[in-house]
N, C-alpha and C positions, 0 to 999 in steps of 0.2 A: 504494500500500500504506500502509497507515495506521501511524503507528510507536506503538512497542510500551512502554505505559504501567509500573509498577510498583506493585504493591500498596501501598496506603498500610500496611494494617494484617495484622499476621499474630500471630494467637493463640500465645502459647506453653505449652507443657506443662516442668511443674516435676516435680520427684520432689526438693524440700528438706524441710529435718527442722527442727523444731522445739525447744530442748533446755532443762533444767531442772535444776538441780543440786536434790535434798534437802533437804529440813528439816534435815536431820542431818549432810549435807553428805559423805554415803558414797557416792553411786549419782548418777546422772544420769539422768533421763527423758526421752525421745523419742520424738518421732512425725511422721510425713509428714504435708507441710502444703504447702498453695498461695497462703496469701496470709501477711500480719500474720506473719511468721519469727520476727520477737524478743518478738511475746507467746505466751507459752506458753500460758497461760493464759485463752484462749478458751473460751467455753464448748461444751459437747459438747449436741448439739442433744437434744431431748425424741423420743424414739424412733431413735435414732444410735448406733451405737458406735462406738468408736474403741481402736485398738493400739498400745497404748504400750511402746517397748523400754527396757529394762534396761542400764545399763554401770557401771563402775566408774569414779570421779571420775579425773581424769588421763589415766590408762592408757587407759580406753575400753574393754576389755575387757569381752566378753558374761558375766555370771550367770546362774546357774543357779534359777533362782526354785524357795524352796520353800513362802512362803505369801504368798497376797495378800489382803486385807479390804479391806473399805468401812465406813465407821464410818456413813455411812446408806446402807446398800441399798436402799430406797425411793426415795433420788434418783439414786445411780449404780451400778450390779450391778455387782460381776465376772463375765463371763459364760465367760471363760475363761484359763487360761495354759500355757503351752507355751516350756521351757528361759528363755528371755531376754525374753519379752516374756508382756504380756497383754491381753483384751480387757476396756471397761466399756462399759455400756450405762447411757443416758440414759433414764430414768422417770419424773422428775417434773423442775419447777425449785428449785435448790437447791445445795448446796454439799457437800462430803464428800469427809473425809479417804482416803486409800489409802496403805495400811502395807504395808509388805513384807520378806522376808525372806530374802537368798538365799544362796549360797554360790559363792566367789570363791578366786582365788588367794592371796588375802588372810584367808581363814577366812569364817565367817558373820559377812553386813552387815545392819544394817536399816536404814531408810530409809521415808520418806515423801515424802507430795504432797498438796498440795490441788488439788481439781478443780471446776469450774462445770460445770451441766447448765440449758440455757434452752429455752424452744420459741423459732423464729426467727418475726419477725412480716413478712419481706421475702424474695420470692425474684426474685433477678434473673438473668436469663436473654437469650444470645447466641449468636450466628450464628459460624462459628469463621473465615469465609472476610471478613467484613464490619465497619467499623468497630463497637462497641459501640451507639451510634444508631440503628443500621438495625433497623429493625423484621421484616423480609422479603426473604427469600434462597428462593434455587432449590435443591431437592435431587432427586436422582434416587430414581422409584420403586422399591422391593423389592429397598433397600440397607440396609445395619446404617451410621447416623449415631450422632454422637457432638453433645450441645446442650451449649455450657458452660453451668456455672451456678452461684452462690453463692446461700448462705444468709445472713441477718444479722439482727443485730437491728430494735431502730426508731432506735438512735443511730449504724449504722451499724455497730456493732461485727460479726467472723465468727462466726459459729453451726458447729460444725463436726464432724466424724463421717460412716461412710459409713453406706448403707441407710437413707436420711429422703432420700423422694422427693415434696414436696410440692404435686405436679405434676397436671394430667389433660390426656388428650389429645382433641380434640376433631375430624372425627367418631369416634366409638371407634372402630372399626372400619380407622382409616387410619393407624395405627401401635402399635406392642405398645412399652410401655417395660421393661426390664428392670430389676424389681425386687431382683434376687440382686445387683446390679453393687458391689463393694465399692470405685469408683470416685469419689473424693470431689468432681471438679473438674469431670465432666462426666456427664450424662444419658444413657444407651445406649438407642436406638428404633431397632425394626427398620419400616423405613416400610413400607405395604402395595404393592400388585403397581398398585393404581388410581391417576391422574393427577389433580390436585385440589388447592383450599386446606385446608391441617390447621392447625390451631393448638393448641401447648402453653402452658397458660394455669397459673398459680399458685393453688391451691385456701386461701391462707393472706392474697395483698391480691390488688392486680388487674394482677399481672406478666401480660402475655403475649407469645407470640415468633408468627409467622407462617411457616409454610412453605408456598413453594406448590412441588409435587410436578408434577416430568415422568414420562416415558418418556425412555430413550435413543434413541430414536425422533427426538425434536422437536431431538434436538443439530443443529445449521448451522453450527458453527464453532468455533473456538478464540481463546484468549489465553494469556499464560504470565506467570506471573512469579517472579524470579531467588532465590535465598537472599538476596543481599543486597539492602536499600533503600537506597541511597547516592546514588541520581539516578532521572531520567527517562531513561536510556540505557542499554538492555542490552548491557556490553560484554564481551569475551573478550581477552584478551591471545594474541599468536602462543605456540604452542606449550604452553598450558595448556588446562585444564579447566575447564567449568565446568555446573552440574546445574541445571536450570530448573523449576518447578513448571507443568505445560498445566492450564490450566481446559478443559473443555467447554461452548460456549456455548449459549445460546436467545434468539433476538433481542438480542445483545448484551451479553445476563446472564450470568456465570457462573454453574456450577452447582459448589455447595460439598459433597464429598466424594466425587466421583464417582467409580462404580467400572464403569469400561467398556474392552472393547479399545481401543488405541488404537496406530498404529504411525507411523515416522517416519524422514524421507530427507532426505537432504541435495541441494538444488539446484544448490550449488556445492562438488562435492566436490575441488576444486584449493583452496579458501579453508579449510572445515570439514568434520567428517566429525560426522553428529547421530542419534543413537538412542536407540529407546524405552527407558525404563526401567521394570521391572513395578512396585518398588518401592525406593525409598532409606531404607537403616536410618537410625537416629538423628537421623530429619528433627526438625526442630519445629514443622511443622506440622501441624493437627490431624487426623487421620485422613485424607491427603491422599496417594494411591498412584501416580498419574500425574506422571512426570520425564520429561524429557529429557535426555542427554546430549551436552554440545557440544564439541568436540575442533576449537579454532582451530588451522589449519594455514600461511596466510598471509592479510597485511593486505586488508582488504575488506570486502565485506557479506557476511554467511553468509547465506544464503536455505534455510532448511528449509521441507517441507512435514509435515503431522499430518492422518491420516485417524482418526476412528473409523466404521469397519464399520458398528455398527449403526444409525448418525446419517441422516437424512434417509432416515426410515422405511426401514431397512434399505438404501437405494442408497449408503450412504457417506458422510460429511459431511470434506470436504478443505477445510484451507487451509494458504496459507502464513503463516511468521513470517520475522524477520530478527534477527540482532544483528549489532554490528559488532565485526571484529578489528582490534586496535587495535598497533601495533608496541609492545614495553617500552620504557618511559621509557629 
């Protein structure tokens, strides 16, 4: 049995914020951000919007907005606002102010901000299962995948805003991207039901990413690997827990997002006891629905097996893994 490697690299998903006290120093400005946290001040891409919340300096307390401007609406619109926050939209490149005016526990505040708006001259684009490098990963056909992807300038700086997808997919026909996705960090493709090379290429330099598309069909195997990277050894302590991520394989290859039955037994249930898991909340990996769960019971090699059903053209695709229990220090 061949022993059981560990992912070098595992994409994470943020939901941090961004923050900006005022001109005026009454209000703070915020908004959900994935990369560059302490500049605020990015620019907002050329056909992008972005939603910015509203607080009160200290306290942090929500306001009630009751007007917001652009002192050039030709390069950033208000396209909307709603109690505490609002939307601007990106139209040309440029700069402009945003005044506001709201009301607080504190009485009426107003408050300001400066905003950039740039078009991004770079879009780079990656695989969520595979170090940043890899050109080409496995995804399964006539699944809803998730491509990360940044915007930037040409010095590198973030270009940022959701709805600026500057993307095509190539053959059209072998995956739909979702346009609507107010998702800033990654790309939504529903891939097609066909098996094949697609490539999502950048319509703005010469980014592109490679997928090549299975069937759940061509699955032959498995690999797994643990929440933590700490070693080349999956271990469990007695009497603890612990949640594992199953790849689905194809000659070797993982396949990154896969969404297939998948079930799981334990070979040594005196050592561990291991089940499937449909899916683990609050994972951090990226659109990744098949767990395991391993339940070390005494010292030893835990030996589980992983079928999926529809692998090896419907006959089943089985194998086994292993971790070791390990006595506490």
């Amino acid at each position: 049995m061949k022993p059981i490697t560990i992912l070098p690299f595992l994409l994470l998903l943020s939901a941090c914020q961004s923050n900006l006290t005022g001109n005026e120093g009454n209000l703070v400005f915020s908004y959900t951000a994935d990369d560059a946290l302490g500049d605020f001040n990015k620019p907002i891409g050329v056909g992008a919007s972005l939603e910015i919340q509203v607080t009160t300096v200290g306290s942090r307390l929500p306001v009630n907005l009751s007007s917001v401007t652009s002192s050039d609406p030709e390069v950033l619109e208000v396209t909307g606002t709603a109690t505490n926050h609002f939307v601007v939209h990106g139209l040309n490149p440029g700069t402009s102010l945003i005044e506001v005016e709201a009301d607080s526990v504190d009485g009426t505040l107003t408050d300001s901000v400066n905003l950039l708006s740039a078009a991004p001259d770079v879009v780079k684009l990656y695989h969520s299962c595979e170090v940043p490098t890899v050109r080409t990963a496995l995804y399964q056909a006539g699944t809803n995948i998730l491509i990360p992807f940044d915007l930037e300038k040409a010095n590198g700086q973030p270009v940022i805003g959701y709805g600026l997808h500057p993307v095509e997919i190539t053959p059209a026909a072998s995956g739909v991207l979702d346009e609507t996705s107010l998702d800033q960090a990654n790309l939504h493709v529903l891939l097609g039901e066909t098996a094949g090379e697609v490539t999502v290429s950048s319509t703005i330099d010469d980014g592109t990413l490679n997928l090549n598309v299975v069937s759940a069909g061509a699955i032959d195997g498995a690999s797994f690997n643990p929440l933590s990277t700490d070693g080349t050894d999956v271990v469990v302590f007695e009497g603890e827990t612990r949640f594992a991520h199953v790849f689905p394989m194809v000659a070797d290859q993982r396949i990154c997002q896969a969404n297939v039955t998948m079930t799981a037994e334990s070979k040594t249930p005196e050592l561990c006891k291991v089940s499937a898991v449909a899916n683990l909340e609050e994972t951090t990996a990226v659109n990744e629905s098949l767990w395991v769960k391993i339940e070390a019971i005494a010292f030893g090699t835990c030996v589980f097996g992983v079928t999926f059903p529809e692998g090896a053209d419907g006959a089943g695709a089985q194998v086994d893994l292993e971790v070791s229990v390990a006595k506490k220090p």
